[in-house]
OpenMM code with the backbone's topology and positions (N, CA, C; nanometers):
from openmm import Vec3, app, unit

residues = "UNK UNK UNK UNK UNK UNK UNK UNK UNK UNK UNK UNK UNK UNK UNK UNK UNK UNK UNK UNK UNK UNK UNK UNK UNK UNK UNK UNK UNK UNK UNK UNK UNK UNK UNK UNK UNK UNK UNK UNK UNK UNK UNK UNK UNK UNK UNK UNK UNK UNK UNK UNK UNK UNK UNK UNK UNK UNK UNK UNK UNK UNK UNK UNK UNK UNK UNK UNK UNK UNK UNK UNK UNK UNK UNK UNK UNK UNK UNK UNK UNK UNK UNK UNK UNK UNK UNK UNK UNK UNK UNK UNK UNK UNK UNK UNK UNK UNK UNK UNK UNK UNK UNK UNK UNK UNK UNK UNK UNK UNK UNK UNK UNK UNK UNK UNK UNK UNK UNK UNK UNK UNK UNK UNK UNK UNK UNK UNK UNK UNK UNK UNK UNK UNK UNK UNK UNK UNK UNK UNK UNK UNK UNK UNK UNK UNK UNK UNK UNK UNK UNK UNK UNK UNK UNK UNK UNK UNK UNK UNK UNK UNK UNK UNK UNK UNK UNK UNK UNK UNK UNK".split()
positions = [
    Vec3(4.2532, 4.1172, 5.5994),
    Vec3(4.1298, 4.1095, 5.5242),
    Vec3(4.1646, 4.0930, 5.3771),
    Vec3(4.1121, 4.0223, 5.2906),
    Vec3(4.1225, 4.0307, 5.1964),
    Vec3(3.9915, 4.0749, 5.1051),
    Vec3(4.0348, 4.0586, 4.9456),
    Vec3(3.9479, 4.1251, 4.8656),
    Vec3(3.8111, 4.0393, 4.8244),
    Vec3(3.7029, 4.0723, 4.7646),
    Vec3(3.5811, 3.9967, 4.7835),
    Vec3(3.6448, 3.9346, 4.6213),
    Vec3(3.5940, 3.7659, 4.5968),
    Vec3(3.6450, 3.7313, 4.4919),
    Vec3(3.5563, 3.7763, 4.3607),
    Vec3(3.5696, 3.7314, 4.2278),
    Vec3(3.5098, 3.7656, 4.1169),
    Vec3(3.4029, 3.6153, 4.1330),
    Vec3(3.2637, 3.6892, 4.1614),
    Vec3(3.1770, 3.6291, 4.2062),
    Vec3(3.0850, 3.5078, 4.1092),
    Vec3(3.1917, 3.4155, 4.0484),
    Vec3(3.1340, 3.3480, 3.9237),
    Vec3(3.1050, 3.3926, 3.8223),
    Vec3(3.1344, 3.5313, 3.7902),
    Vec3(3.1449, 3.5366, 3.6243),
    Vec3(3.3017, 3.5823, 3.6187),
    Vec3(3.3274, 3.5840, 3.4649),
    Vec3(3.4341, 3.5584, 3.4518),
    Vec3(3.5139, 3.7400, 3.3950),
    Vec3(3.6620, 3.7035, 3.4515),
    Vec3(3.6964, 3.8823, 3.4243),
    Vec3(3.6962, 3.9398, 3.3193),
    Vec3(3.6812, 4.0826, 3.3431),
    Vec3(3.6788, 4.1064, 3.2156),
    Vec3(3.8287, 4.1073, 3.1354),
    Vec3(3.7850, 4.1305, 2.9937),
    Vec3(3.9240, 4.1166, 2.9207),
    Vec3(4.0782, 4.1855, 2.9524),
    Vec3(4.0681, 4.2780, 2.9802),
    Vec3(4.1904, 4.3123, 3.0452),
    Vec3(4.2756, 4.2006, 3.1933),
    Vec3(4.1772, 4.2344, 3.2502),
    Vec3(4.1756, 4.1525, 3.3647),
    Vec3(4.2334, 4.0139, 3.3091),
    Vec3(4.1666, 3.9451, 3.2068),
    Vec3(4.2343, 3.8670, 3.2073),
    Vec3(4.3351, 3.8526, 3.1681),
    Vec3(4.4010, 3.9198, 3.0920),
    Vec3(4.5051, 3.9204, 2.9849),
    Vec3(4.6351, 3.9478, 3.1173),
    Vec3(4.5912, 4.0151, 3.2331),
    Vec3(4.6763, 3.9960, 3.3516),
    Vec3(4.6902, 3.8604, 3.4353),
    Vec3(4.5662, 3.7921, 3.4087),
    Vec3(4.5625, 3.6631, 3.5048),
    Vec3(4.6669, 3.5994, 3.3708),
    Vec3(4.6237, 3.6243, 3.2545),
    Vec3(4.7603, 3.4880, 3.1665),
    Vec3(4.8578, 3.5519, 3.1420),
    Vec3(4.9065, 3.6470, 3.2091),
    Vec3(5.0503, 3.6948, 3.2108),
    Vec3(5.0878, 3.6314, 3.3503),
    Vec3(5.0228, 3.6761, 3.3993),
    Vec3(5.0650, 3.5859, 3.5611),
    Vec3(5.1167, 3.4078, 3.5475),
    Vec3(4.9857, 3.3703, 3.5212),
    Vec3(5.0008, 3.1896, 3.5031),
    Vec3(5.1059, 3.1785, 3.4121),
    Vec3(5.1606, 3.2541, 3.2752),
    Vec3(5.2630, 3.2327, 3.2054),
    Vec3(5.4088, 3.2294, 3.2989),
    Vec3(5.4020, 3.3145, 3.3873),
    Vec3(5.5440, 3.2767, 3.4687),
    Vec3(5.4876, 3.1718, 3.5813),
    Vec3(5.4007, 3.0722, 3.5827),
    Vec3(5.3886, 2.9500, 3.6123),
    Vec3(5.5196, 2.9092, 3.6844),
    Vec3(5.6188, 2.8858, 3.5250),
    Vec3(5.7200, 2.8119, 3.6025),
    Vec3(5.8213, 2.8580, 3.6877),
    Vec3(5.8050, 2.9915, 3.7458),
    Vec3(5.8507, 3.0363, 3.8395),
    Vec3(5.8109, 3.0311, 4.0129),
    Vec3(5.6656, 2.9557, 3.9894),
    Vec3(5.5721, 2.9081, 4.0856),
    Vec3(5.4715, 3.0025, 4.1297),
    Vec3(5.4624, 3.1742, 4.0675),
    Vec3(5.3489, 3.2512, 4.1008),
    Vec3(5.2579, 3.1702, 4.1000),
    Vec3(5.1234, 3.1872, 4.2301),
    Vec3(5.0172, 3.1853, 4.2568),
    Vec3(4.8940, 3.3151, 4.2664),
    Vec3(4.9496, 3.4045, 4.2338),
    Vec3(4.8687, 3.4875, 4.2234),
    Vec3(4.7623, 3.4514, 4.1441),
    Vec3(4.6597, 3.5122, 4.2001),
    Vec3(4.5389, 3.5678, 4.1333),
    Vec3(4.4424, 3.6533, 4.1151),
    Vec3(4.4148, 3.7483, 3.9795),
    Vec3(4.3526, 3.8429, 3.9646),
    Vec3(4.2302, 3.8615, 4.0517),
    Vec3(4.1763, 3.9624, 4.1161),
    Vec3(4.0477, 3.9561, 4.1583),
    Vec3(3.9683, 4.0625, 4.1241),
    Vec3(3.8468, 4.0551, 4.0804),
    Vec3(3.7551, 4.1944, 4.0255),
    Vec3(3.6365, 4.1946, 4.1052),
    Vec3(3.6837, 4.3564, 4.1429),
    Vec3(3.5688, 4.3960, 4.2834),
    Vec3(3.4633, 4.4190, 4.1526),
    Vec3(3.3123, 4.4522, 4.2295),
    Vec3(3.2333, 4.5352, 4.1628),
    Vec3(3.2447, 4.6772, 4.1164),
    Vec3(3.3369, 4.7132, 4.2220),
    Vec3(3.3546, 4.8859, 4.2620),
    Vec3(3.4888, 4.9369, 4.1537),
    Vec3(3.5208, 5.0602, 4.0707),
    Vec3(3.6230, 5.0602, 4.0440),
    Vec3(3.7354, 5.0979, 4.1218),
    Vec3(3.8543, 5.0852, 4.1446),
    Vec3(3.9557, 5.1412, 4.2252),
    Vec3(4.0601, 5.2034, 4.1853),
    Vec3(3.9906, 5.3557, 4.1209),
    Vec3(4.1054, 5.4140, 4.0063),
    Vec3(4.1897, 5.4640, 4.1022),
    Vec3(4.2342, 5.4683, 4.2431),
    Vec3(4.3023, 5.5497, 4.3209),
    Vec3(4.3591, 5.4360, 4.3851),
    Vec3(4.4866, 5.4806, 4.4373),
    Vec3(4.5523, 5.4031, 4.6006),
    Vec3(4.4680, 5.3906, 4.6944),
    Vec3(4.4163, 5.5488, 4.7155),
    Vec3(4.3377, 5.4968, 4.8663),
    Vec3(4.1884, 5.3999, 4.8228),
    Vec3(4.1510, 5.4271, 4.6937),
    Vec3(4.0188, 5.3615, 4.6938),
    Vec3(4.0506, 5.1832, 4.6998),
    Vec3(4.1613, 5.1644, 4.6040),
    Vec3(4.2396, 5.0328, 4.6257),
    Vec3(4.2417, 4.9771, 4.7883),
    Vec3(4.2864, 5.0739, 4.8441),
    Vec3(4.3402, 5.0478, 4.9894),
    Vec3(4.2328, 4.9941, 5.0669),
    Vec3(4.1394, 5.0897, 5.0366),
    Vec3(3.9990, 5.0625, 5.1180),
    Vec3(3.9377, 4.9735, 5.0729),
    Vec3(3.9058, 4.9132, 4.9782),
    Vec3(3.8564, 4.7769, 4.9042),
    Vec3(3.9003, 4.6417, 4.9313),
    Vec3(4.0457, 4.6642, 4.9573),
    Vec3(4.1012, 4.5134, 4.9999),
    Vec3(4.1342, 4.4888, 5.1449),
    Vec3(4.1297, 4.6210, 5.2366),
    Vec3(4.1707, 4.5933, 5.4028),
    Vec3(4.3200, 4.6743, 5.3795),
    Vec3(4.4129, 4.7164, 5.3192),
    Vec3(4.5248, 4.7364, 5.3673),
    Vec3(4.6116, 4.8920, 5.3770),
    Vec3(4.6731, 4.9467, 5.4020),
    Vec3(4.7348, 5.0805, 5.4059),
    Vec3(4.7433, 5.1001, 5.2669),
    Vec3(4.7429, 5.2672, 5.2567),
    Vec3(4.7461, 5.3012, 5.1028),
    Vec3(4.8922, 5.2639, 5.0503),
    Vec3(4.9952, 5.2482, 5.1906),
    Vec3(5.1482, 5.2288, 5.1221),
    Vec3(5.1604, 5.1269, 5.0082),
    Vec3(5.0829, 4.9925, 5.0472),
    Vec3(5.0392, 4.8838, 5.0090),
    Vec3(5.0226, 4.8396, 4.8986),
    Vec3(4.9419, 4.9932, 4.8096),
    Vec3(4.8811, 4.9997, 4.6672),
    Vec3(5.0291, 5.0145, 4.5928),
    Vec3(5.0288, 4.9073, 4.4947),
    Vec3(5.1540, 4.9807, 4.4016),
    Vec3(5.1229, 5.0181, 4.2535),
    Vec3(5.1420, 5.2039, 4.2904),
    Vec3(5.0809, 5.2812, 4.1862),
    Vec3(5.2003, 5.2686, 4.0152),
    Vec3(5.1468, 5.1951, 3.9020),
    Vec3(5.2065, 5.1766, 3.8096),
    Vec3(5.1742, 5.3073, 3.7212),
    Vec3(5.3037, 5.3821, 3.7113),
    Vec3(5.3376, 5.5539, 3.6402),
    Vec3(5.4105, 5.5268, 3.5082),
    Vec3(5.3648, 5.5715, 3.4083),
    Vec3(5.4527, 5.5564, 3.2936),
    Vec3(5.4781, 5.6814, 3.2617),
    Vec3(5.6121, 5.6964, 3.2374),
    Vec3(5.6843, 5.7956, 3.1711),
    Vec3(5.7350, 5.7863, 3.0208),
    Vec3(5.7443, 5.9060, 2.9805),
    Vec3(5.8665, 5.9191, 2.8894),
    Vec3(5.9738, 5.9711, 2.8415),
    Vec3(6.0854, 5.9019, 2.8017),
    Vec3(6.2329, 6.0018, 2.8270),
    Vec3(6.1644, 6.0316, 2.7525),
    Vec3(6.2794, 6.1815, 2.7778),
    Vec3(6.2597, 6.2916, 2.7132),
    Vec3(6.3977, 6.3335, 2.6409),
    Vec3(6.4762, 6.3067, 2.6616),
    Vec3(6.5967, 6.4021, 2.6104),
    Vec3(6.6993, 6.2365, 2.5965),
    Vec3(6.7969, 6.2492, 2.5755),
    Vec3(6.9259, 6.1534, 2.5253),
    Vec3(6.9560, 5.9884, 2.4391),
    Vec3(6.9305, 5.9269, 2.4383),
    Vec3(6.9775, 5.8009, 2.3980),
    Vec3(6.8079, 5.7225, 2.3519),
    Vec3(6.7705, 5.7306, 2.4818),
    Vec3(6.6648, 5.6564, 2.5388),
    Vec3(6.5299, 5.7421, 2.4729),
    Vec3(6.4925, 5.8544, 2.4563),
    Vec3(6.4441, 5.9321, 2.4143),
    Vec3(6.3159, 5.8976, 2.3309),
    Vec3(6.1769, 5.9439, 2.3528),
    Vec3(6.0714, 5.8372, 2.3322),
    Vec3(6.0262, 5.7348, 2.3974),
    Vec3(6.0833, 5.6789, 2.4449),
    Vec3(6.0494, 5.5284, 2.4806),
    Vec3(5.9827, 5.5196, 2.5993),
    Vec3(5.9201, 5.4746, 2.6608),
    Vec3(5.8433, 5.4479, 2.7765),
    Vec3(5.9055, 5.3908, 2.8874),
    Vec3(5.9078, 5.4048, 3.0216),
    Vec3(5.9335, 5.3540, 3.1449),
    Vec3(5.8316, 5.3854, 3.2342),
    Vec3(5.8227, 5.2834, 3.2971),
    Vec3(5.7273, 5.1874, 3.4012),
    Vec3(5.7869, 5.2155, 3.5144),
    Vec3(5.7480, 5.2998, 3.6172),
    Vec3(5.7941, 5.3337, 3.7609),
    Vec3(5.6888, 5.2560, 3.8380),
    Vec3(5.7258, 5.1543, 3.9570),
    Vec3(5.6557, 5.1579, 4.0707),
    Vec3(5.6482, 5.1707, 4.1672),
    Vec3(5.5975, 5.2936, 4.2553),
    Vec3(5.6265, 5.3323, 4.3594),
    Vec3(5.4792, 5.3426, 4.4320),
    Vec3(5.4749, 5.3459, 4.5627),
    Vec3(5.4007, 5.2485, 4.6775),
    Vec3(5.2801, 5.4270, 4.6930),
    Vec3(5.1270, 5.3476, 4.7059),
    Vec3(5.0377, 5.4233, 4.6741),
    Vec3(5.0915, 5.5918, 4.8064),
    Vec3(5.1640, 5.5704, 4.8642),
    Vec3(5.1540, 5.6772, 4.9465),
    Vec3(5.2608, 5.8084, 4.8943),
    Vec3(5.3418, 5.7102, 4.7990),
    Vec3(5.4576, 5.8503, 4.7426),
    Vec3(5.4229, 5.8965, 4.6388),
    Vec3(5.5046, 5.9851, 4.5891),
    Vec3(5.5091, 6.0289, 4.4667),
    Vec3(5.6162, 6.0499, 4.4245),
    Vec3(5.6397, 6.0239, 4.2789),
    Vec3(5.7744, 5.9754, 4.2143),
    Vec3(5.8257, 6.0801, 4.2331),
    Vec3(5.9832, 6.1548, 4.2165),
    Vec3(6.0619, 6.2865, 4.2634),
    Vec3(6.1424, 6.2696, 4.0995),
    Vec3(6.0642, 6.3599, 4.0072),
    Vec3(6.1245, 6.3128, 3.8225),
    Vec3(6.2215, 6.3489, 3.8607),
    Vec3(6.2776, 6.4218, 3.9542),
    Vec3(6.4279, 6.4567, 3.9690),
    Vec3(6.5745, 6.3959, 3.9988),
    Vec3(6.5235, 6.2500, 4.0628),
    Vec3(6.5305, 6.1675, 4.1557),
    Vec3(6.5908, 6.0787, 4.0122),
    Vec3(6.4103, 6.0681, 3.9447),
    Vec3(6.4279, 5.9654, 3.8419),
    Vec3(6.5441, 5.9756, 3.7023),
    Vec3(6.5291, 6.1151, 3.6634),
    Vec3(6.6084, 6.1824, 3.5609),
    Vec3(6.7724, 6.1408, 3.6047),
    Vec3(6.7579, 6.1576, 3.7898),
    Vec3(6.9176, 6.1430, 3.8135),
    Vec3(7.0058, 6.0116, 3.7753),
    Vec3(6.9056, 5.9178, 3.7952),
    Vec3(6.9437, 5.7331, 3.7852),
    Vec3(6.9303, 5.7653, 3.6211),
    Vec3(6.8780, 5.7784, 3.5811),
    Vec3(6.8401, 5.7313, 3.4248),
    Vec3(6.9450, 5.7964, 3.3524),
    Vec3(6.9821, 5.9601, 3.3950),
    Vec3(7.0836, 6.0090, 3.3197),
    Vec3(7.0123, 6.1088, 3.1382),
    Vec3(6.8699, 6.1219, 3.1944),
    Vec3(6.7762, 6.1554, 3.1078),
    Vec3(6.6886, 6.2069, 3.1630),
    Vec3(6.6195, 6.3407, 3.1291),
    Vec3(6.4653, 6.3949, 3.1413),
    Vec3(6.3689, 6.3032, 3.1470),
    Vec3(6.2729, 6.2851, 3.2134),
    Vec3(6.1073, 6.2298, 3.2019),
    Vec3(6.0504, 6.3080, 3.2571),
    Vec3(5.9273, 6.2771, 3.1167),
    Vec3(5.7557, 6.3568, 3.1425),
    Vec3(5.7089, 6.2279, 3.2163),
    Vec3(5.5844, 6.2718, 3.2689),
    Vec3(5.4283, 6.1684, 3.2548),
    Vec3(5.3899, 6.1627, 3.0786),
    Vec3(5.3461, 6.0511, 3.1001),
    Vec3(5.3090, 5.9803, 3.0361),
    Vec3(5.1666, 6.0358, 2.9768),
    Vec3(5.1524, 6.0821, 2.8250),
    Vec3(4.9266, 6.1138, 2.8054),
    Vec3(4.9236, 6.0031, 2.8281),
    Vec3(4.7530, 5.9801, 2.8604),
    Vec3(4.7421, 5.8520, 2.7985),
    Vec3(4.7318, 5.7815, 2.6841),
    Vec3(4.7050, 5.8489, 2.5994),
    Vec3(4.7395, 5.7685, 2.4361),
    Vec3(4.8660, 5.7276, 2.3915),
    Vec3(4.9940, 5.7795, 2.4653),
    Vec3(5.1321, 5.7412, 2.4823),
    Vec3(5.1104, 5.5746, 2.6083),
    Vec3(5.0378, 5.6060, 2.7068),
    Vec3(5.0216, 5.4765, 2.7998),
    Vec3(4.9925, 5.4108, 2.7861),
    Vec3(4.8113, 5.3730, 2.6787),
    Vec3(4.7928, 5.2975, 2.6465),
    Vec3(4.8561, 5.2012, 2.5344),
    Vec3(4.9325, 5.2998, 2.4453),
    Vec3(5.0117, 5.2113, 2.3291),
    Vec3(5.1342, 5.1631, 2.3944),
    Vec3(5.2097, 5.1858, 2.4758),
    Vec3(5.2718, 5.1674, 2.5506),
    Vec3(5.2736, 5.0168, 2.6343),
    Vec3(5.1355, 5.0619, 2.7326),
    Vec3(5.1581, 4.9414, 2.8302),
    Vec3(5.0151, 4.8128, 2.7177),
    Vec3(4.9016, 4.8603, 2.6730),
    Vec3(4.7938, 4.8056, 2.6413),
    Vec3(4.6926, 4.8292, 2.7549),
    Vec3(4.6939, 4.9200, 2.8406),
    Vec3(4.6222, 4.9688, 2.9020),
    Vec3(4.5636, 5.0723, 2.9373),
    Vec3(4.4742, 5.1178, 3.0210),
    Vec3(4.4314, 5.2544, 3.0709),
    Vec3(4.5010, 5.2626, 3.1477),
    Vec3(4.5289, 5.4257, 3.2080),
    Vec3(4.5584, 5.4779, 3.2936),
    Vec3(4.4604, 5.4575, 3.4322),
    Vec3(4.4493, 5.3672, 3.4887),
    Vec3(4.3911, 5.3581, 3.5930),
    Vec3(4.3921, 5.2196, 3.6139),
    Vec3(4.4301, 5.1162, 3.5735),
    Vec3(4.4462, 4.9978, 3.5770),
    Vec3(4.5823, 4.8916, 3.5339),
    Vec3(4.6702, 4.9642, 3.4841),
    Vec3(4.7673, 4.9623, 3.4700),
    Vec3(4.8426, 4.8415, 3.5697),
    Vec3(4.9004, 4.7270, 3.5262),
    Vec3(4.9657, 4.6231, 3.5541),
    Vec3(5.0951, 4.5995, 3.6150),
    Vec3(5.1853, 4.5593, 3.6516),
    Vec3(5.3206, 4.6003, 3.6959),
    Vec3(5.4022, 4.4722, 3.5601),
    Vec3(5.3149, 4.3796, 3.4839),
    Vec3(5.3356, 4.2982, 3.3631),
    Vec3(5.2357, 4.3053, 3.2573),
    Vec3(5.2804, 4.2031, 3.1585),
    Vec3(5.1681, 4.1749, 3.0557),
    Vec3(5.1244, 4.2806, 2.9885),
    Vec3(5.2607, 4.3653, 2.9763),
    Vec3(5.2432, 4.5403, 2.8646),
    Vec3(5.2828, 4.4493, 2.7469),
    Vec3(5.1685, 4.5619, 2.6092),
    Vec3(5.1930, 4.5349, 2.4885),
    Vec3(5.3085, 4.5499, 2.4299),
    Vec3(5.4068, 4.6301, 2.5227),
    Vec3(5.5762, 4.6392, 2.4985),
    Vec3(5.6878, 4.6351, 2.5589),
    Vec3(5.7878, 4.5946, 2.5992),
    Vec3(5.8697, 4.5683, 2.6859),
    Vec3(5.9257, 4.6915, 2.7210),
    Vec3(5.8951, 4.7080, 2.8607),
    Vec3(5.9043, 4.8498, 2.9121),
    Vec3(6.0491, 4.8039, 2.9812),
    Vec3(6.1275, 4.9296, 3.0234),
    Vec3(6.2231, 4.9500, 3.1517),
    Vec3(6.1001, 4.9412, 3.2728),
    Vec3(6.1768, 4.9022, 3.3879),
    Vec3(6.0393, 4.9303, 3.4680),
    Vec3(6.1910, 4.9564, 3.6271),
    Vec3(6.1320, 5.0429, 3.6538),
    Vec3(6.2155, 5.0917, 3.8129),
    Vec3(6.1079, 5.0671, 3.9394),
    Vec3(6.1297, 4.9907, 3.9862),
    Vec3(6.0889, 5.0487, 4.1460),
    Vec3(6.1670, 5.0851, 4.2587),
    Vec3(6.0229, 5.1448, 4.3134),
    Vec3(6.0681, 5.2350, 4.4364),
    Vec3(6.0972, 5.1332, 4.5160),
    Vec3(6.2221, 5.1691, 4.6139),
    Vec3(6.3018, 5.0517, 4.7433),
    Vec3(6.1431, 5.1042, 4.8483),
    Vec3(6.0802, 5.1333, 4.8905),
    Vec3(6.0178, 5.2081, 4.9832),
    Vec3(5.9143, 5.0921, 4.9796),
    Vec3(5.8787, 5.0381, 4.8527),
    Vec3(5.7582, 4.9140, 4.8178),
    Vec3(5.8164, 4.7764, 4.8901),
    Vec3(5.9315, 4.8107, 4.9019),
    Vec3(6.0402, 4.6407, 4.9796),
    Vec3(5.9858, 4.6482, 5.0889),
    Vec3(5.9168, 4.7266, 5.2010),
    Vec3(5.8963, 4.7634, 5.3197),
    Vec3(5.8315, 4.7003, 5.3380),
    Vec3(5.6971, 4.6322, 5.2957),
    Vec3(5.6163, 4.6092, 5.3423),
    Vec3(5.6495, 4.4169, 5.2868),
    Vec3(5.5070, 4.3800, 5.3572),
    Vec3(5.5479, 4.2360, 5.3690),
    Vec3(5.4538, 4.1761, 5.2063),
    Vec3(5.3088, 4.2191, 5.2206),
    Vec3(5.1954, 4.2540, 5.1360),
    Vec3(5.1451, 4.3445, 5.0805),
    Vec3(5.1819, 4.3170, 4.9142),
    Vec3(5.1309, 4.4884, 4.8316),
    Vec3(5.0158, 4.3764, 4.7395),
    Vec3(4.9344, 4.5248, 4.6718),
    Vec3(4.8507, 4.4880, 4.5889),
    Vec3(4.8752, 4.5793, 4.4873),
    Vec3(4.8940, 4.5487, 4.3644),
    Vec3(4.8669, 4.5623, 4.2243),
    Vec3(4.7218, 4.5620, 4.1489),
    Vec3(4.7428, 4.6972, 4.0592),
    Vec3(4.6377, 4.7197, 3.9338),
    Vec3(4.6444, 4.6168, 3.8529),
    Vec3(4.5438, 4.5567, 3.8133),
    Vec3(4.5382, 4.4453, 3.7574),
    Vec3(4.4604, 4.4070, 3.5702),
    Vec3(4.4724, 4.5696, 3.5226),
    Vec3(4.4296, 4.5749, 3.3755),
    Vec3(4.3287, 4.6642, 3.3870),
    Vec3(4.2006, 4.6710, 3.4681),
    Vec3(4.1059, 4.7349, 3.4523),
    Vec3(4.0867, 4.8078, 3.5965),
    Vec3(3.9950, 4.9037, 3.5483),
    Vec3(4.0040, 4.9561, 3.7190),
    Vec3(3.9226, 4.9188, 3.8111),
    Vec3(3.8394, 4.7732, 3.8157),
    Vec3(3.7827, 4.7082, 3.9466),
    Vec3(3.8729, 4.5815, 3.9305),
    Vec3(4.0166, 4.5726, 3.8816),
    Vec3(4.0849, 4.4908, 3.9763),
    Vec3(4.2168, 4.4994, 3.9951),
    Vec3(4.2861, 4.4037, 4.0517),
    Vec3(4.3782, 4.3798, 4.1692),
    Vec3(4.4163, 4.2514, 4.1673),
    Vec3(4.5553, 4.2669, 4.2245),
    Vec3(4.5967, 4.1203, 4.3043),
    Vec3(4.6957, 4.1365, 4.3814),
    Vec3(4.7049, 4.0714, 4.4640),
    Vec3(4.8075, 4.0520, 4.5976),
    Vec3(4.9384, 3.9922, 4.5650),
    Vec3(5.0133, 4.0410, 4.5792),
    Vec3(5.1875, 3.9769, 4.5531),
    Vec3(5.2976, 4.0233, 4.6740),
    Vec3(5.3828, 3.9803, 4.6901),
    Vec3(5.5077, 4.0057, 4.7728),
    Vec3(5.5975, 4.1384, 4.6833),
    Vec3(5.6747, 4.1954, 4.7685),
    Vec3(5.7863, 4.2515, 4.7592),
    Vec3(5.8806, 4.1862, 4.6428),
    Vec3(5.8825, 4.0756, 4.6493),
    Vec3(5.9683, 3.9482, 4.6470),
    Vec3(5.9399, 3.9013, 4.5222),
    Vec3(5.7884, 3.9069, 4.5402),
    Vec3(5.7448, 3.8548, 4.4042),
    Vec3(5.7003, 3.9613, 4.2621),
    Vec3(5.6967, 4.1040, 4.3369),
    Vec3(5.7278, 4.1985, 4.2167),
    Vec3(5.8013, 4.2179, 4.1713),
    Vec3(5.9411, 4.2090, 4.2548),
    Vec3(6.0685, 4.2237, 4.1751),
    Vec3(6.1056, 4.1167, 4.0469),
    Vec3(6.0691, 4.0064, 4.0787),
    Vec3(6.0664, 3.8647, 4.0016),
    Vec3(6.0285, 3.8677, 3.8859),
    Vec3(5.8604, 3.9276, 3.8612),
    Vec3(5.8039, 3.9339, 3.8196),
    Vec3(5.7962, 4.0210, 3.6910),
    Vec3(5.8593, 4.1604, 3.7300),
    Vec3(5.9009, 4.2432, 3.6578),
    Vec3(6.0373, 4.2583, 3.5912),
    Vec3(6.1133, 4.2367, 3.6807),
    Vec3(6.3000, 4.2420, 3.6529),
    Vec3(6.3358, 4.3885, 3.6969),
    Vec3(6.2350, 4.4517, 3.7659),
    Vec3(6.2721, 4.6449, 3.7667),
    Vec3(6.4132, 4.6466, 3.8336),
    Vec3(6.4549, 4.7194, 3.8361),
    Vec3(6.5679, 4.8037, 3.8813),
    Vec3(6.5131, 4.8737, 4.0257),
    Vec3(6.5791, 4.7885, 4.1658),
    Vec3(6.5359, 4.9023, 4.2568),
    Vec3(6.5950, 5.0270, 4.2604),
    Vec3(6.5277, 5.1153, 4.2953),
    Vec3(6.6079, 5.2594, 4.3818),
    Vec3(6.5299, 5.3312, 4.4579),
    Vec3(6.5654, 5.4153, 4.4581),
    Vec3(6.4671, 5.5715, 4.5410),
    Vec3(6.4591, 5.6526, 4.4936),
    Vec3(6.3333, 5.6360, 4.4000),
    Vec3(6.2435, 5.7459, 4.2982),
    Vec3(6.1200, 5.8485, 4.3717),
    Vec3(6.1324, 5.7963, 4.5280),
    Vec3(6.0057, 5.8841, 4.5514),
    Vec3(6.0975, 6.0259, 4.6250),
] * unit.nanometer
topology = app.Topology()
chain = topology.addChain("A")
for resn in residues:
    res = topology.addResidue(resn, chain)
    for name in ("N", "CA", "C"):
        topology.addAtom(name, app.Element.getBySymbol(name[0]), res)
């Protein structure tokens, strides 16, 4: 099943600022495209239930910030699959550094977004970004797409691409 499209009017600004981050890697051949329900989908499962697919499906975009060594301040972009939850212990171990969550007034200056709509691209700053190996599983995930009534459908394949993250096992 897929998601109901953006019914002739046009997205809103966030939203779009994800559809021309998308078309900008053009020449990589993405076809994606943004779609904006009526409904918002600040959650995995509400995501899940909106487009037809398992909450694994949803890929929940978490921003952190080191906390302690080198890196310290700076923001990182975790994505891990709507059914886990990141293990900071996990994460601290790869990184070699403490992380908090992210306020959101740290997220939004950060990515250029809210916390609930949050992009896996097209941040106002060039984040680190890690994902979870657990998101490779599946064949079809969907992504927050700027605002929280949208979304878009991408591959495994094509998030990694898309982003440059670093896989591992953060959940």
């Amino acid at each position: 099943m897929s998601a109901p499209e953006t019914a002739g009017r046009p997205l809103s600004d966030a939203a779009q600022r994800v559809q021309d981050a998308l078309v900008a890697l053009d020449a990589k051949a993405f076809e994606n495209r943004v779609l904006e329900l009526h409904e918002p989908v600040k959650t995995a499962q509400a995501a899940a239930d909106a487009v037809g697919c398992t909450v694994g499906q949803i890929v929940k975009s978490l921003v952190f910030r080191m906390r302690s060594g080198a890196a310290s301040g700076r923001a990182l972009l975790v994505l891990v699959s709507g059914a886990n939850r990141v293990d900071t212990g996990k994460l601290a171990a790869l990184l070699g550094e403490e992380v908090v969550m992210g306020d959101p007034k740290f997220v939004r200056a950060a990515t250029g977004f809210a916390i609930g709509g949050i992009p896996p691209l097209g941040h106002a700053t060039a984040l680190d970004i890690v994902i979870d190996r657990h998101l490779l599983s599946f064949g079809r995930l969907w992504a927050a797409a700027g605002h929280p009534n949208s979304l878009f459908p991408l591959t495994p394949t094509e998030l990694r691409a898309m982003t440059g993250g670093r896989v591992a096992d953060v959940a």
